[in-house]
C-alpha positions in Angstrom: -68.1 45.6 122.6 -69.4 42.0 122.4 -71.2 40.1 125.0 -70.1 36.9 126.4 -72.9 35.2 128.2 -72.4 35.5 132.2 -70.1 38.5 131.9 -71.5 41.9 132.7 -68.9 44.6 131.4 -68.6 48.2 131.9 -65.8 50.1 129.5 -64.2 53.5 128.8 -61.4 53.7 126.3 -59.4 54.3 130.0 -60.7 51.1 131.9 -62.8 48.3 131.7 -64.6 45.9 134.3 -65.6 42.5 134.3 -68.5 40.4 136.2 -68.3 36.7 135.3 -72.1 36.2 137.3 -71.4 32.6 135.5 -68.9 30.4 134.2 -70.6 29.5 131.2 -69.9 27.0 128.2 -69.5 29.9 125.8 -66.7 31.7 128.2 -65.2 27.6 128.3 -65.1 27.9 124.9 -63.5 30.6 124.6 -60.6 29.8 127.0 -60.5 26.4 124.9 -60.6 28.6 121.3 -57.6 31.1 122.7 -55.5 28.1 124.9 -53.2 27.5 122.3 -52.4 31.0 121.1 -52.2 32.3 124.6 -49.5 30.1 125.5 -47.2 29.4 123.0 -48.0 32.6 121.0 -50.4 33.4 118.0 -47.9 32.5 115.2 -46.2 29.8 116.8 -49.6 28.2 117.5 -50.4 28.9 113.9 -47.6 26.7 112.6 -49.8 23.7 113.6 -47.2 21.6 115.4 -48.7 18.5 117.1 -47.2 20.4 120.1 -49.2 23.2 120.5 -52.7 21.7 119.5 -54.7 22.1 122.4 -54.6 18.6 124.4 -50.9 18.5 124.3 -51.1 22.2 125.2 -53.3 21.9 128.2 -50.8 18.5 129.3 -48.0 21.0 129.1 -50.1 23.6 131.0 -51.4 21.0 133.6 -47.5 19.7 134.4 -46.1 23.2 135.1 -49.3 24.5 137.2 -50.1 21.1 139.5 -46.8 21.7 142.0 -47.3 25.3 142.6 -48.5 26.8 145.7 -51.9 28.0 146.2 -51.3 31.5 146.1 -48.6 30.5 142.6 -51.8 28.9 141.4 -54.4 32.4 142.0 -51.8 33.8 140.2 -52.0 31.7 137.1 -55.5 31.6 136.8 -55.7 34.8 137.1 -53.4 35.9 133.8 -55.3 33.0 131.9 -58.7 35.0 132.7 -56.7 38.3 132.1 -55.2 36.5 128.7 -58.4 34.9 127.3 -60.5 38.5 128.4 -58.0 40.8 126.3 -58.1 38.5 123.6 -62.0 38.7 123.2 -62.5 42.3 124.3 -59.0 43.9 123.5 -60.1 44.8 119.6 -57.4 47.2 119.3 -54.6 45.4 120.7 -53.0 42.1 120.2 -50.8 40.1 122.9 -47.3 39.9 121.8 -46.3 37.7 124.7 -46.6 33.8 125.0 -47.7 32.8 128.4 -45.6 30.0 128.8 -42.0 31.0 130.1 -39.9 28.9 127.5 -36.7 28.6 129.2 -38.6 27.3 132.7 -41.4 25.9 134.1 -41.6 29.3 136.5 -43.9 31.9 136.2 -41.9 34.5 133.7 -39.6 37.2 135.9 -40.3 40.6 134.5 -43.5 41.9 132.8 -47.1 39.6 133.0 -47.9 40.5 129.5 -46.7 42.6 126.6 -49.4 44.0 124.2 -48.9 46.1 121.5 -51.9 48.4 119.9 -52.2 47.7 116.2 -53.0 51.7 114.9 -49.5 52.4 115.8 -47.9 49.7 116.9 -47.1 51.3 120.3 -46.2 48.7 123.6 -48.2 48.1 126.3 -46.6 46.7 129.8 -49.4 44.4 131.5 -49.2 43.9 135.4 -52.0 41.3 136.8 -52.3 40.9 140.4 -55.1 38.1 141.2 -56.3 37.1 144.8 -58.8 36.5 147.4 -60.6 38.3 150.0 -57.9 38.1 152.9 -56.8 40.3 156.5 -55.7 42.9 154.4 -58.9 43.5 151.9 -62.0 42.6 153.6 -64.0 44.1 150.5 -64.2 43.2 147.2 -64.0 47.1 146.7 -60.8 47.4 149.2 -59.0 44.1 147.1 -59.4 45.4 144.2 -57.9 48.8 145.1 -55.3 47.2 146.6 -54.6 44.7 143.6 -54.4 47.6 141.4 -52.5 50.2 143.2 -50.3 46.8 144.4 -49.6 45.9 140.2 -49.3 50.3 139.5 -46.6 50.2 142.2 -44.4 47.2 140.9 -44.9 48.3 137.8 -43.9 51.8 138.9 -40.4 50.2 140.5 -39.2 48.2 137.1 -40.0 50.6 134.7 -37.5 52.6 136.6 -34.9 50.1 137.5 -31.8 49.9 135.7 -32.3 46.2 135.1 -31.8 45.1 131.8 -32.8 41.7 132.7 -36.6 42.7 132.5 -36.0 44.5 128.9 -34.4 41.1 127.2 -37.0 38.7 128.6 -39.7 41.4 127.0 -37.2 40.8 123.7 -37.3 37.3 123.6 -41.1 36.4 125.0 -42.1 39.2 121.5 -39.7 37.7 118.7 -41.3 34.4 119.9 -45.1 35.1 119.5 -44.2 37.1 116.4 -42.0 34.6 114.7 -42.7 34.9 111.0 -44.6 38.5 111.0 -42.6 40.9 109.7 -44.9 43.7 109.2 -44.2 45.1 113.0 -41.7 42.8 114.5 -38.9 45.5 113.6 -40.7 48.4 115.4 -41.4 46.4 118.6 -38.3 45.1 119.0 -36.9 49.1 118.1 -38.8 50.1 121.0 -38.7 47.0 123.3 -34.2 47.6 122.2 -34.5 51.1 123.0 -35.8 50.7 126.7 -32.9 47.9 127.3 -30.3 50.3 126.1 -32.0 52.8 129.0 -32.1 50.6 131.6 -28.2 49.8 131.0 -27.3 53.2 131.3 -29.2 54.1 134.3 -31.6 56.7 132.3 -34.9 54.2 132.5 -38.2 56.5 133.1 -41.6 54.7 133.5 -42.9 57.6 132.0 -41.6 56.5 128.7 -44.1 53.7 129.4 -47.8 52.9 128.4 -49.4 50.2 130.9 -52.2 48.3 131.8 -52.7 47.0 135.4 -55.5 44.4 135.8 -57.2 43.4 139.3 -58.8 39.5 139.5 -60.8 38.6 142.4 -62.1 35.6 142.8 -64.8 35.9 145.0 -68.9 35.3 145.1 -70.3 38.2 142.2 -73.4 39.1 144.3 -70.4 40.5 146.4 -69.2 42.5 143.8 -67.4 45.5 143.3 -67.9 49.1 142.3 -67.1 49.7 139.1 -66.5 53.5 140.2 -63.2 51.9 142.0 -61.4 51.0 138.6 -62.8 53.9 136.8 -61.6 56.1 139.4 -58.1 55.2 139.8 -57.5 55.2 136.2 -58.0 58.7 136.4 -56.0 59.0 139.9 -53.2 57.3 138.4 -53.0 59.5 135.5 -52.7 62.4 137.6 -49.9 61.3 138.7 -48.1 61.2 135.5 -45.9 58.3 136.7 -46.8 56.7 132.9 -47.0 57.7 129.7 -50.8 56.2 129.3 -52.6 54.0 131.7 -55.8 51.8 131.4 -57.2 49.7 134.5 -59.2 46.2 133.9 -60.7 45.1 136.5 -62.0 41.0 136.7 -64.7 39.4 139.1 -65.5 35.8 139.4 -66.3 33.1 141.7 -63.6 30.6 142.2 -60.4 29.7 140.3 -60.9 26.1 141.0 -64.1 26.0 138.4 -61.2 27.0 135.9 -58.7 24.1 136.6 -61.6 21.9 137.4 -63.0 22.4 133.2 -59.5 21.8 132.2 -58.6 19.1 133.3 -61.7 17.5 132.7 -60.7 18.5 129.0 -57.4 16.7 128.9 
């Protein structure tokens, strides 16, 4: 795996953690190299539209993120981190989701991100749950447990819903970062189809699912977690054969305010 510098990673084909010890210029440039494909999509982006070059992509991000709440705004920065993380470490996958919702300025209703693993071209639901230490985790071992088991158990409820809503969002978000590729459109939308048809007839089963559920606390790293937390309830969570395969990804760092700070600076 490759090295980022101020990140101290641990990972298992089954989970991965994440230590940002420092925000550094090289992890700024990443989140500046990855802004554009992260929110409008890799191909879109690619199409070089005046749009979606990266000052009028970080205006556009900056106008939908300044009037949310703080907790709204945790949220955010915590499935950019999640975004510009899997894009850098996540050789074996590629994001198949835009992060910008484009039919609101809302956060998207359904599934955080959609990933699909390029050997076989198999989907991946993404949950992110992002926080601070608060009353209910004291820890940064306790909040990230409980951001993980949190994201396993809403993941756990849609993938079993008979809510077709979820699946067609999933549709649309994937034909839009994969407008113009061909090669594997047709077998994600075949599967992405085939779990809308399911949740319309009532016969939805998580288990038909693969997942990854990812944990961001922003809090102090010389507080940090135990890696043995994320590693551990990857396996727990496997046990329980709620999912057809699971991987945890767990991110430390100090502050989300650093992050909006650098971008705004940029624009």
């Amino acid at each position: 795996m490759k090295s980022i510098q101020g990140l101290v990673l641990e990972n298992d084909p089954n989970y991965i953690t994440c230590h940002i010890n420092e925000f550094s210029e090289e992890l700024k440039t990443c989140i500046k190299n990855h802004l554009s494909n992260i929110c409008h999509g890799r191909h879109l982006a690619a199409q070089g539209l005046s749009a979606h070059n990266f000052l009028n992509t970080l205006q556009t991000f900056r106008n939908r993120y300044e009037n949310k709440t703080v907790q709204q705004k945790k949220g955010i920065m915590g499935e950019l981190l999640s975004h510009v993380l899997i894009h850098e470490f996540f050789d074996d996958f590629e994001v198949i989701s835009p992060f910008f919702n484009m039919e609101e300025k809302s956060q998207r209703k359904g599934f955080d991100l959609l990933l699909t693993s390029k050997g076989d071209n198999e989907v991946w639901i993404t949950e992110v749950k992002s926080g601070e230490l608060s009353n209910t985790f004291t820890t940064p071992d306790s909040a990230i447990n409980g951001f993980l088991n949190t994201a396993k158990r809403d993941l756990n409820t849609r993938l079993n819903q008979a809510e077709e809503t979820f699946w067609l969002n999933a549709i649309n978000a994937a034909n839009l970062a994969m407008s113009g590729c061909n090669d594997y459109k047709n077998a994600i939308n075949t599967i992405l189809s085939t779990q809308a048809t399911a949740a319309t007839a009532g016969t939805i089963n998580s288990l038909d699912s693969n997942v990854i559920l990812i944990s961001v606390l922003f809090h102090d790293t010389n507080d940090g977690f135990d890696t043995n937390i994320t590693k551990n309830l990857s396996q727990s969570v496997d046990q329980e054969n709620i999912f057809k395969n699971v991987i945890t990804f767990s991110i430390q760092k100090e502050a989300y305010q650093n992050i909006e700070n650098f971008l705004f600076q940029e624009s």
